[in-house]
N, C-alpha and C positions, 0 to 999 in steps of 0.2 A: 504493500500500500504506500511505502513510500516514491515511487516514481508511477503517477497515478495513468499519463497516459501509455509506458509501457504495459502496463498491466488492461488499459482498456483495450489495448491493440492486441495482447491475448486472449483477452476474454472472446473477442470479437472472432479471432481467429477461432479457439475451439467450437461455438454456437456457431458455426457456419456450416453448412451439408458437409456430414464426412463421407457421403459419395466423391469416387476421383472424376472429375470432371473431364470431358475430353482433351482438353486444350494440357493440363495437365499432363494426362496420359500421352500424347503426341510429344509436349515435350522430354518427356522422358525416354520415350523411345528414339527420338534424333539423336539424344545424348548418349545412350547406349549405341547405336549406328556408328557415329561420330569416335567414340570410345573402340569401337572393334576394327572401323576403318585403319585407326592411326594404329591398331596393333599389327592389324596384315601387310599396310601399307609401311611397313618402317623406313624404308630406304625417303621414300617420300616426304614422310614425317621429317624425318635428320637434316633432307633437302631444305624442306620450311623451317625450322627452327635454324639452319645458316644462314638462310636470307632473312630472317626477324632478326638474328645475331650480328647481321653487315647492316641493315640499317634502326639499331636499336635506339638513338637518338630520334630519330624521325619518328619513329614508335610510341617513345615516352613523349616528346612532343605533341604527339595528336592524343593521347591517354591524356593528358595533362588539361589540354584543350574540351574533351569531349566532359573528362570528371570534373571542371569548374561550370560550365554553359548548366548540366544537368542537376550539379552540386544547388547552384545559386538558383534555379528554376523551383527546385523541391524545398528550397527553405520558404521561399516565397510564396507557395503553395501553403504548405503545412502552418507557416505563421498566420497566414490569413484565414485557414479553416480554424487553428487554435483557438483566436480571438474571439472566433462565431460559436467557440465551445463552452458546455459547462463546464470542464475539467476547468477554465481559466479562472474560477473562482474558487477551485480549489487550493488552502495553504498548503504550499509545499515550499522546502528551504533554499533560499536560492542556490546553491553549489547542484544540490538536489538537480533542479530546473534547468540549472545549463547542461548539466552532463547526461541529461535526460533528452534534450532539444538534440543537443552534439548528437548521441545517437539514432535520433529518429532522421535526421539533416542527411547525416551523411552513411545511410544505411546502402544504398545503391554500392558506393565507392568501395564499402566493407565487404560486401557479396560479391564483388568483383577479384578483389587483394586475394580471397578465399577460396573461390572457383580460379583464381590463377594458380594458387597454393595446393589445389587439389590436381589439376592438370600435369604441375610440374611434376609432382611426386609421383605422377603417374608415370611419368614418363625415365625413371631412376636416373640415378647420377651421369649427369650431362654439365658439362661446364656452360656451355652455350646456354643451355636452357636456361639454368640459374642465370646467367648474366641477365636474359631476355626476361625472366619473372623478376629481376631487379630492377631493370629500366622501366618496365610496366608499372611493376608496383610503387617504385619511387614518382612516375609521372602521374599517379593515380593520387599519389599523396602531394605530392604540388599544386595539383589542378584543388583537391578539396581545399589548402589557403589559403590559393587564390580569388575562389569562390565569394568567400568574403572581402575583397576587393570589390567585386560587380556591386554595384547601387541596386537597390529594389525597385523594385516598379513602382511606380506613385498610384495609390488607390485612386480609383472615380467613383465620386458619390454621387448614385444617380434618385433622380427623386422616384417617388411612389409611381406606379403607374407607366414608366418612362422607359428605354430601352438605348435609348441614343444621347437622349440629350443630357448633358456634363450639370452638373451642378454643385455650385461651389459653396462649403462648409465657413458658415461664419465664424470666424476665431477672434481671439480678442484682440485688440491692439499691445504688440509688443515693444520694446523699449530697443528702438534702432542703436545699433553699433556698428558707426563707419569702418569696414575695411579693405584692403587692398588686395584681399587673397584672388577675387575673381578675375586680377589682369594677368594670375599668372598662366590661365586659357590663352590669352591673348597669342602670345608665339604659335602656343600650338597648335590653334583653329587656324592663322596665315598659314604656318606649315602645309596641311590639309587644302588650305584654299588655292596654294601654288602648285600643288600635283594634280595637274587635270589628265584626265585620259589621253589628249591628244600628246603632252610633251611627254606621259612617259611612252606612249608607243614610238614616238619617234627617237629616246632617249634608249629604247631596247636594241632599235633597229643596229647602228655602231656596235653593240655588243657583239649580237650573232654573227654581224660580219667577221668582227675578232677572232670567233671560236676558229682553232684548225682543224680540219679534217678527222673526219672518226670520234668528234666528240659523243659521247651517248648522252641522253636526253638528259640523265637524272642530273650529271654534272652540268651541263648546261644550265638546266633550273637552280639549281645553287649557284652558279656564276651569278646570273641575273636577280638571282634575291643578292648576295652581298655587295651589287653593283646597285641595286633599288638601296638597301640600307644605308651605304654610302653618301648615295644621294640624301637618302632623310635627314644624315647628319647634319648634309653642309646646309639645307634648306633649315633646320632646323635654328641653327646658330645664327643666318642670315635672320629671319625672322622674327630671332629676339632682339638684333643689332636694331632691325630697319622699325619694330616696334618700340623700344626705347628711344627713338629721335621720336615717333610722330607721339608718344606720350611724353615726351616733353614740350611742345608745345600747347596742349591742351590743359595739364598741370601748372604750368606755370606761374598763373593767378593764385594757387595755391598756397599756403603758409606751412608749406613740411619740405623736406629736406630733399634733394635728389637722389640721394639713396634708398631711401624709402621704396620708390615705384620700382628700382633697380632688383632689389631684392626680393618683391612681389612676382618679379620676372622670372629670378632666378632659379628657384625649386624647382614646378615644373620640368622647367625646360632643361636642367640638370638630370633629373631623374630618364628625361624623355632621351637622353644621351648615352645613360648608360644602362638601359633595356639596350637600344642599338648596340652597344658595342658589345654585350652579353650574346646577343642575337647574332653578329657578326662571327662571335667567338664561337657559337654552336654550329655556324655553317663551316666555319675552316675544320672543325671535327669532322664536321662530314667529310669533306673533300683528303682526311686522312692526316692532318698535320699536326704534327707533334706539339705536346701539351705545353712543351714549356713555350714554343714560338706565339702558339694560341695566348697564351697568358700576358706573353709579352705586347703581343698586335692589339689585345685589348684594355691592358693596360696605360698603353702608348693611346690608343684609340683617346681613352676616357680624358687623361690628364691635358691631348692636345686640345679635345674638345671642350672642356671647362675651360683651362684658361684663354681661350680666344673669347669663347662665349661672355664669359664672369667680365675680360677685359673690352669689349665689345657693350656690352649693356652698359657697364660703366660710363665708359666713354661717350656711349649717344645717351644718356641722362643726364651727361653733366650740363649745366645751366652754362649760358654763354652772354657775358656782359655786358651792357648794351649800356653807352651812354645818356 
């Protein structure tokens, strides 16, 4: 009784028909199909776990991707049916309530770590495999962190009767607190606004040309992502430069400091540099380059990129003297 809506989610579960239902049933048999396949089919099997094993980055990447989109979708879910609940009037202690939430949130990601945990063991001691259930399951555990990154959907409250029309909840008037934080968008939405479809397909096209003979597709595609990356960087720095001049002009009547807007700028657009160079650093993995080079290319990456940026916003913030 102390973690009230796991207990309602077994209650519910036993008073449910203990007839096996079809759907059920069919799944259980692909899984046993699937299970007897990979045991006749071994050569086949060793085949696919070496190609999961060459691209196990690219794997945990898209696990990583799929368990945060799904992660953040079921909280979002589950908070808003809670709310509509009577369990939400029930006391229970908060440690209780988060670790109770934790696991109803991230139950998908848990069934997943474990049907991977049961497959490998299926499959006995394989170095490849265990690397491939480490990639997975470390991408599965990134992606649920990230999860909580994602913003929630903002509720619509619609009135009685209504199906479309939005209606806005009257709240009270709060006590304004001027700040700065939402210029630090400002770079990033120019960034976005200077990549239009048109210049990056003509910004691909000199690539391809580049590539020599015999390249295979998948390299090619990581050329041209760390060649888009690239790009993001330098658009990205431009962007906070060329927004620091035109936000100096419009502050300027202003009674605060020019460092102020500068540093509004800065986060963001800091942060948005060194995803890129993280992102950079995972493609040169792919393409096979040694860890210590990677570390250093994005090391190098980061440092040249803050200090142009940091001294670039400074620069076009700083107020200019006018007789």
């Amino acid at each position: 009784m102390t973690a009230p809506r796991l207990m309602t989610a077994r209650l519910v579960r036993l008073n449910q028909n203990t007839r096996p239902k079809v759907c059920v049933v069919l799944v259980a048999l692909c899984i046993g199909a699937a299970m007897a396949l990979a045991w006749v089919e071994r050569e086949a099997f060793a085949q696919a776990v070496g190609w999961l094993h060459l691209h196990r980055l690219a794997g945990a990447g898209i696990a990583a991707v799929a368990s945060a989109v799904l992660i953040a979708r079921r909280r979002a879910l589950t908070r808003a049916e809670f709310a509509r609940s009577w369990l939400a009037a029930v006391p229970v202690k908060p440690a209780t309530a988060r670790w109770e939430s934790l696991a109803i949130e991230t139950l998908p990601a848990s069934a997943a770590i474990v049907a991977l945990s049961a497959l490998t063991m299926m499959g006995a001691w394989n170095t490849q495999l265990w690397t491939v259930w480490l990639y997975l399951s470390g991408g599965i555990g990134v992606g649920v962190l990230a999860s909580y990154l994602i913003p929630a959907p903002k509720a619509v409250d619609l009135p009685p009767g209504s199906r479309y029309v939005p209606h806005t909840r009257a709240k009270r008037a709060a006590r304004i607190l001027p700040s700065l934080a939402a210029l630090g968008h400002w770079p990033v939405r120019q960034m976005f606004a200077w990549i239009q479809p048109k210049v990056v397909a003509r910004a691909t096209i000199p690539i391809l040309i580049m590539m020599p003979m015999g390249t295979t597709a998948d390299t090619a595609m990581v050329v041209i992502a760390m060649f888009g990356v690239a790009g993001a960087l330098l658009l990205c720095g431009s962007a906070a430069i060329a927004v620091s001049r035109q936000a100096r002009r419009w502050l300027a009547p202003l009674p605060m400091r020019a460092g102020a807007a500068a540093r509004a700028f800065l986060l963001p657009t800091l942060g948005v540099i060194l995803g890129a160079s993280i992102i950079e650093a995972l493609l040169l993995l792919v393409l096979g380059v040694s860890y210590r080079t990677v570390a250093a290319v994005a090391m190098g990456t980061v440092a040249l990129g803050w200090l142009v940026t940091i001294s670039g916003v400074y620069w076009g913030a700083r107020r200019k003297r006018r007789p």
